[in-house]
N, C-alpha and C positions, 0 to 999 in steps of 0.2 A: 168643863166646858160643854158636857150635853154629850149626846152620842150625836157620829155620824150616820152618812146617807152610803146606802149602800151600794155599788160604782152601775148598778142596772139602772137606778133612779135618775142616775148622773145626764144635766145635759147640756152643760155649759161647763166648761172651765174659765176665771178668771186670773188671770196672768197679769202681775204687776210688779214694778219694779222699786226696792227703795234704795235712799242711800240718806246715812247718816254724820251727823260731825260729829263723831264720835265712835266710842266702842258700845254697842249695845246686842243683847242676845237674843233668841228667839220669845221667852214670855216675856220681854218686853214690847217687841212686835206684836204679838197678838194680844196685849192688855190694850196696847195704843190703838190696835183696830175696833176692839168693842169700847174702851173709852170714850176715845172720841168720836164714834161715829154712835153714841147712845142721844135719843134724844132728836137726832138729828132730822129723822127722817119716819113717817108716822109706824105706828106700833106694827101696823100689819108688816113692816119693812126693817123693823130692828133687828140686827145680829143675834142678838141671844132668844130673840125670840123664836126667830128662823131656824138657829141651828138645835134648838129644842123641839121643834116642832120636824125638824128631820129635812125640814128643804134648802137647807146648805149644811155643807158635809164639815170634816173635819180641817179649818184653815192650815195649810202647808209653810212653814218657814223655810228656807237653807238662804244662811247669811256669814260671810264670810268678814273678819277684820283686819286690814292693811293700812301703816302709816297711820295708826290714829283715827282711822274714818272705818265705816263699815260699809258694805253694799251686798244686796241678796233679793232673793226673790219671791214673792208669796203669790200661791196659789189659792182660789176658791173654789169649790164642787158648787154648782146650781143647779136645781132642778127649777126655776121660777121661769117662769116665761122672760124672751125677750127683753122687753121695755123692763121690767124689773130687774132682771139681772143686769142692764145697764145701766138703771139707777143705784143699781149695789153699787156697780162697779165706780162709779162718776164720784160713789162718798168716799171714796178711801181716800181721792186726791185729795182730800179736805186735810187729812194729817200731817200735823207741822212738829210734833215732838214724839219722840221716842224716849222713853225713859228722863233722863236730863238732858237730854242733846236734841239738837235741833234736827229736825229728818224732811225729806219731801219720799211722797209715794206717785209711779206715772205706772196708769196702765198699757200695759204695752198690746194687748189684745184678751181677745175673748173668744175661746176657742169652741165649734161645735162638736161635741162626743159623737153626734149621731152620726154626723158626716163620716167620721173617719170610721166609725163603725159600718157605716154603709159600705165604704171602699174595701174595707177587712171583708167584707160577706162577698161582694163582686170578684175579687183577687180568690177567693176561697172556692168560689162555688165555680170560674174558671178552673184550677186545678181538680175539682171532684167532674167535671165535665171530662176532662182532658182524658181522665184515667178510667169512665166510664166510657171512652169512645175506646180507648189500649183495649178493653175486655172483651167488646160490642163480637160477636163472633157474625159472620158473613152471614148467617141465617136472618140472626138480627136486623143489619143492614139492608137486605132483599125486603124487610116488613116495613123497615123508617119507609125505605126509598118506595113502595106500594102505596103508602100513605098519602107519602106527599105527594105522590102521583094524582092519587082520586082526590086531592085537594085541588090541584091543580085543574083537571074534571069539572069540580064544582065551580072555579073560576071561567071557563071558559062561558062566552057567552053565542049568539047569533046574531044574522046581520041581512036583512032583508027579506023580499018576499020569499028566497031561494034557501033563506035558513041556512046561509052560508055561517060555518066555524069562521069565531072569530075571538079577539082579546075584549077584556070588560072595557077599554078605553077606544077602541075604533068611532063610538059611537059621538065623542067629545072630544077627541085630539087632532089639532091642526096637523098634523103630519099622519099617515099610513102607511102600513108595511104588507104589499100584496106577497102573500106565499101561495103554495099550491094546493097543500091541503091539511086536513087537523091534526093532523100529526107534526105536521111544522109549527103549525099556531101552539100547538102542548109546549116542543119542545122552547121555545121564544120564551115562554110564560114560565117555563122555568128558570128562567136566567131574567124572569123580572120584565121583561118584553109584551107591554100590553094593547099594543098599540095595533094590532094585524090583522087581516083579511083571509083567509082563504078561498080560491076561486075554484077548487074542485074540477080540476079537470083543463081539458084543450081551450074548450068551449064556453067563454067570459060570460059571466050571467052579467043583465043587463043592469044590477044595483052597482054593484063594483065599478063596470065601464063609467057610470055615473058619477059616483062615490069618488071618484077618480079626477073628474073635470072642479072638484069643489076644493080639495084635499093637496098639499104637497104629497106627492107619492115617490115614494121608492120598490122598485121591484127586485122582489129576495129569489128568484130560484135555483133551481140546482143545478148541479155542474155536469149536465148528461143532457142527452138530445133529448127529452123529454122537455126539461129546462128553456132548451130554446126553442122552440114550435109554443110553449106556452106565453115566452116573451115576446114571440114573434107575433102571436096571437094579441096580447094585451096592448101590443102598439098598435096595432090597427084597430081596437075600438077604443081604446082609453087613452088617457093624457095623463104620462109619465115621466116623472121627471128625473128620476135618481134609478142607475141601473146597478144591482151586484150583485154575484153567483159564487153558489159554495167552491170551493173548492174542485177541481177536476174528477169527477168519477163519485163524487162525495154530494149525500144530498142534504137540505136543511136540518130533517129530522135526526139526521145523525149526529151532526155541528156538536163541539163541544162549547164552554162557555166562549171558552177564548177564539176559538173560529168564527161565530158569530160578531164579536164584539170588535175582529178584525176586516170581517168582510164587511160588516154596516159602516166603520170607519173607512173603508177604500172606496167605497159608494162613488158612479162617477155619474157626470150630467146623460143625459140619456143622447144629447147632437155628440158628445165625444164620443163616448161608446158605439155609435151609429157610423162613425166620420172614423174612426183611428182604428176599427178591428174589421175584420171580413166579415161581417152582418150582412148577409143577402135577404132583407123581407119580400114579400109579394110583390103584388102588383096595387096596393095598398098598403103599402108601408108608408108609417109615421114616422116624422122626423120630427122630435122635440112637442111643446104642446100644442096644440092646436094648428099646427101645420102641416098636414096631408099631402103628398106626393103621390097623385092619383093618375094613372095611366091611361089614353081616350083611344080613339081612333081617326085621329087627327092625322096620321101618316095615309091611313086607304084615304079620306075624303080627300086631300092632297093629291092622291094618285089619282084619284078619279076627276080632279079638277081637271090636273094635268093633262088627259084621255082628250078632255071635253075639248081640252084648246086646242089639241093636237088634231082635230077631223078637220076634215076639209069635205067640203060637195064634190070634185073630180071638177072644178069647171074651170076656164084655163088660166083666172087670175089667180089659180092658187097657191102655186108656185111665190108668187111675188107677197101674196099677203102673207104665207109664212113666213118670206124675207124678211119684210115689214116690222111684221112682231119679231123678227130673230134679233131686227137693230135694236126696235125699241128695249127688247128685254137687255139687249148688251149696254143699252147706256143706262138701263135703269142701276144694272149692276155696278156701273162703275159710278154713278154716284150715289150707290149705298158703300159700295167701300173705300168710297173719301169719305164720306158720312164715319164709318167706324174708325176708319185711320184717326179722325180729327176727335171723335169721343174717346178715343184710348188716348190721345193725349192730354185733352180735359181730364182723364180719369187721372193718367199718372201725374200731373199738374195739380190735382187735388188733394194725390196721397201727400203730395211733397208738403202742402201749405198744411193738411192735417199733422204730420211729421213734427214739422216746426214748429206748428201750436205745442203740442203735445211735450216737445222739449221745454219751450216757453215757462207751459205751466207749472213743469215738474221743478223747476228753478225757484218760480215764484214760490212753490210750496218749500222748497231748503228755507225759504226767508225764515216765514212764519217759525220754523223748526224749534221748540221750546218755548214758546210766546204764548201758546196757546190761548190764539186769536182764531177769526174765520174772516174771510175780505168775501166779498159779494161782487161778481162785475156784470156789464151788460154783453152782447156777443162782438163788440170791440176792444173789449177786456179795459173799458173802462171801470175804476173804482166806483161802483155805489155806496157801499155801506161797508164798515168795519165795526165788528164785533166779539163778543167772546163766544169761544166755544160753548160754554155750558149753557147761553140763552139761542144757540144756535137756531134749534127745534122751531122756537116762539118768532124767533126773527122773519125763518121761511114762509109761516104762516101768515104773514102780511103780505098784502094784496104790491105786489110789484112787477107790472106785466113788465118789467126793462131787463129783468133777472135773466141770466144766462148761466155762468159758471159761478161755484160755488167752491174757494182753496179753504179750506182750514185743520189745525195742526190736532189731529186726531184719527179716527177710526170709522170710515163710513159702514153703517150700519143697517138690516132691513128698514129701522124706522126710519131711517129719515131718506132713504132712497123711495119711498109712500110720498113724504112729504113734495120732497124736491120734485118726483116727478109730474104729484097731484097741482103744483104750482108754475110748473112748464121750463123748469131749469133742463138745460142740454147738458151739462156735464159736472162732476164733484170730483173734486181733486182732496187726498189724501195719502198719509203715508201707507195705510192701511186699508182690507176690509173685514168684516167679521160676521158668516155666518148671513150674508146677502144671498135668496136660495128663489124669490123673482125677482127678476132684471129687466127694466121696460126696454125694448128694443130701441127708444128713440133717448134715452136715459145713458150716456158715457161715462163707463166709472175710469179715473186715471188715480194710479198708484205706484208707488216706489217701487214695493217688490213683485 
């Protein structure tokens, strides 16, 4: 039958299965394979020609016979491309007889050698890694860990006109991670973290403060009063919106992977942070973005108003006209505080009818619960439009000054909180939200949990 291919050459196997009426042996299988498939298919693609020429190997029988009938399997080695070795494979089903008995052949698959050769070198060269790290002696590892230090070096880049350290991604990543200095930016970069700022010091360079009004910003510093004089610092000229500190006594550059990847996830908004912990800023402190809490001297102009009303000339109606102004100021007083009595009940009259809404919706939203639909109303909670979620996007984008709230049975998301608010809806009701990190102040998200 020729000589075979030798198993490096190999790179297909062909796996088929036959079954005969009858009892028949293995050279009857491989006569019926070159038999009938001579001829068939053009010269460059004949079996005897192929397996003389060495690019199919030695065909494989094991055939077993029970009750009268045979069934077994044959195997082929290919080295032919592809399309050819599926054309081999596609002639075998053509064999209807086996010796005297009538036979069918199904290929059952066509296996890749290389593949499995490749996973053999993968699994392999794991283990010779494994057992080259058991040896690696601690001298060794101080030269890895050097290396990939000055690699790290060569990643780091700069960021403005102050030549502030920073990661190769500050300059294109919607989000930023302000730290203190390069040595934090290293260690970040080594845990993959490319995203970061360093501001070098107390004293905010004026790129950063910028860099900051454009940027989702989180502020990374350390857990020591250095830390906060520099977060105290960064709220008063910058717009931050995510505050987190290493650990207590512990600074970034020290952080291991898992400290890092723990504090970035506890990240809180910068009004909580401000509102829920003793944060004393200046007399310029920032609260959230763009909103300043700035301190005047509105109290002395006040006193000195006060002064002004208080003189009198010495001359003898003066007595009376302080009276005068004493009444008027006293009924002024009392009907400013009917005035506030009756707006604190407006107010609490309001929380209630909000209350109610708000219960309202979150009912309306069980509806939807698994329908996944979205209903549209106006500020009556009249039905506008009902739709499916998935055209949700395209729906809001239609011009509907009636639009108010917006139920539907899904996960409000930063897009479509752009959309909704770009289109003047008041409120989105969902069970959910995910990853919402601006929030328009006149924009009400209402959710389950």
């Amino acid at each position: 039958m020729g000589k075979g291919v030798e198993l490096t050459t190999t790179k297909y196997l062909i796996h088929a299965q036959i079954n005969a009426n009858g009892i028949v042996e293995k050279p009857d299988v491989v006569g019926a394979v070159f038999g009938q498939t001579e001829g068939l298919l053009s010269n460059d693609l004949d079996l005897r020609e192929l397996q003389r020429t060495g690019r199919i190997g030695r065909i494989q029988v094991i055939i077993h016979s029970n009750g009268g009938r045979a069934k077994g399997e044959i195997v082929i080695p290919s080295s032919l491309d592809r399309i050819e070795t599926a054309i081999l494979a596609a002639s075998l089903e053509t064999i209807n007889r086996v010796g005297p008995c009538e036979a069918s052949i199904e290929v059952l698959r066509v296996e890749d050698v290389r593949a499995v050769k490749r996973q053999q070198v993968i699994n392999r060269a794991k283990e010779i890694y494994m057992g080259m790290m058991e040896t690696v002696s601690p001298e060794s590892m101080k030269m890895i860990e050097e290396i990939r230090e000055s690699m790290r070096v060569h990643e780091i880049s700069e960021f403005g006109a102050e030549r502030l350290p920073a990661g190769p991604n500050v300059h294109t990543s919607d989000a930023i991670i302000v730290v203190e200095g390069r040595n934090d930016v290293l260690n970040l970069l080594k845990y993959g973290i490319k995203n970061t700022v360093a501001v070098e010091g107390v004293n905010i360079p004026t790129s950063v403060a910028e860099l900051t009004k454009k940027r989702t910003v989180t502020a990374f510093v350390d857990g020591d009063r250095g830390g906060e004089l520099i977060l105290k610092e960064l709220l008063q000229v910058g717009d931050v919106d995510y505050i987190t500190r290493a650990p207590r006594g512990k600074e970034v550059e020290d952080l291991e992977k898992e400290e890092v990847l723990i504090a970035l996830r506890d990240k809180a908004p910068t009004e909580q942070v401000i509102n829920n912990l003793d944060f004393n800023l200046d007399t310029q402190g920032k609260v959230g973005k763009g909103k300043i809490n700035r301190t005047s001297k509105t109290s002395d102009r006040r006193a000195k108003n006060l002064n002004k009303s208080d003189k009198f000339h010495g001359n003898k109606n003066g007595r009376s006209e302080r009276k005068d102004k004493f009444e008027r100021k006293n009924g002024r007083n009392d009907r400013r505080g009917k005035d506030r009595n009756s707006r604190g009940r407006r107010d609490r009259q309001n929380d209630r009818i909000q209350d109610s809404r708000i219960k309202l919706l979150k009912n309306m939203l069980k509806d939807l619960e698994g329908t996944g639909n979205s209903e549209i109303y106006d500020d009556s909670l009249n039905l506008l439009k009902e739709t499916n979620v998935k055209t949700l996007y395209e729906d809001l984008k239609e011009d509907n000054p009636d639009a108010d709230t917006v139920i539907f049975d899904g996960v409000i998301s930063q897009r479509l909180v752009d959309i909704a608010y770009s289109k003047g809806i008041k409120t989105l009701v969902a069970f959910k939200s995910s990853r919402v990190i601006k929030r328009p102040d006149k924009l009400r998200l209402v959710t389950l949990n």
